[in-house]
BAPA-598377 format. One record per residue (C-alpha): x, y, z negated. Coordinates in steps of 0.25 Angstrom, whole numbers, plus 5000, padded with zeros to 4 digits. Each point is the difference from the previous one (the first is absolute). Example, Ala and Ser with C-alpha at 12.3 -4.5 7.8 and 13.67 -1.06 7.14 Angstrom:
BEGIN
504949824969500650145002
% end
This chain:
BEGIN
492347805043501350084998500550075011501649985004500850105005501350045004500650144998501050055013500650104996501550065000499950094987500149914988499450104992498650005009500049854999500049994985499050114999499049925010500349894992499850054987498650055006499649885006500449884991499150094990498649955009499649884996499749945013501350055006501549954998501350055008500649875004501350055008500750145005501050055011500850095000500050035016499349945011500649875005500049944986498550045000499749935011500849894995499349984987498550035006500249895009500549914988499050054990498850035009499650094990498350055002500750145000501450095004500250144996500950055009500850145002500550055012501250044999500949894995501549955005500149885010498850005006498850104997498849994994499350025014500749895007499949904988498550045000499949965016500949874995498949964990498650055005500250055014499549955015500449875002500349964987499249854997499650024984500250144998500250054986499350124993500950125000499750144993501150105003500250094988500950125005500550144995499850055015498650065005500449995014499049965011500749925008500549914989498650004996499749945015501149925000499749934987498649985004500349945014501149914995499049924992499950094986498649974994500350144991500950144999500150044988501050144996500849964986499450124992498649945004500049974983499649864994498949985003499850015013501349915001499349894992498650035008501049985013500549874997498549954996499750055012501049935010499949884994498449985001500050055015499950144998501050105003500350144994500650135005500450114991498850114999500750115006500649925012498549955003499450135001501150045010499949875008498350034999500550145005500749975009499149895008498850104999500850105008500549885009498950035013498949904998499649875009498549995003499349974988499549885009501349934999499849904989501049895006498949894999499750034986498749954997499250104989500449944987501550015004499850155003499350004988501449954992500850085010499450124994500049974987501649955000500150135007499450074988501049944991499349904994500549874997499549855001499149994988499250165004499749965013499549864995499150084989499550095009499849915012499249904991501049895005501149924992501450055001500549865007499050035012500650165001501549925000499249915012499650125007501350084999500849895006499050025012500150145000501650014999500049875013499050095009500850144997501449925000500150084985501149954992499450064986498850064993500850155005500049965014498549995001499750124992500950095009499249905011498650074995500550144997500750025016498749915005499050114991499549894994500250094985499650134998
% end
């Protein structure tokens, strides 16, 4: 199946790069770009693309806005979004990931982390730049921990994926080391993100860092 996506992004010069490095996948074809953020939002909604590459910083209306427009709280049918940024700031990182962003990825991330981030999104997954993950990881484990006994009504095969998400693997290493299929770790996620009220696969990782459920 090829995997549709839409670029957003106010340097013409960065879109016909992404372009050029994603129409050369076979299973991916850009099929629309913006230029700033309220003719993102505009042709997301027309085009329903599987995946948006969206920068922040954009005239109009910003990335961070269009992302809540598309994908955040309260939106019926939300769309995948991966913000793809030149800034490494925390609280856009947050903010990204609040407003509904299933990835973060910084623009000198290189190819093929770019590609892997699009595959990603637009099977479930989510993807965040290496070195902002470390410092989210960082930053949870310094957080003071709840009792380890807190699990939210998790039964054990959720902690189980909560932990393994947590460690960074994705849908298809969790089913392969769990011995399950890939569909019943999807089934178990959406359980997991209902009982923690977890918008994304970062949500409950940082969920089992501050709870101490990862070493």
């Amino acid at each position: 199946m090829t995997i549709r996506v839409l670029l957003a992004d106010d340097q013409e010069m960065v879109r016909t790069g992404f372009r050029y490095m994603l129409d050369a996948e076979d299973d991916i074809e850009v099929v629309g770009e913006a230029g700033d953020g309220v003719t993102a939002v505009r042709l997301a909604r027309e085009l329903r693309p599987d995946v948006t590459l969206m920068d922040i910083r954009m005239p109009g209306v910003d990335g961070l806005e269009a992302t809540r427009r598309l994908a955040g709280p309260g939106v019926a049918d939300p769309l995948r979004v991966v913000v793809v940024t030149t800034f490494d700031l925390d609280e856009y990182v947050h903010a990204a990931l609040s407003g509904g962003a299933v990835g973060f990825l910084l623009k000198d991330a290189g190819p093929a982390l770019l590609i892997e981030a699009v595959r990603a999104a637009a099977r479930g997954d989510a993807m965040v730049s290496p070195r902002i993950t470390v410092r989210l990881l960082r930053h949870f484990a310094e957080t003071a921990p709840r009792p380890k006994a807190d699990t939210a009504g998790l039964t054990e095969r959720e902690l189980e994926i909560a932990r393994a998400v947590a460690r960074g693997l994705t849908n298809t290493e969790v089913a392969a080391e769990l011995y399950v299929t890939v569909s019943t770790v999807k089934t178990h996620l959406a359980s997991i993100q209902n009982k923690l009220g977890a918008r994304n696969r970062v949500e409950i990782a940082a969920w089992a860092h501050r709870g101490g459920h990862v070493s």
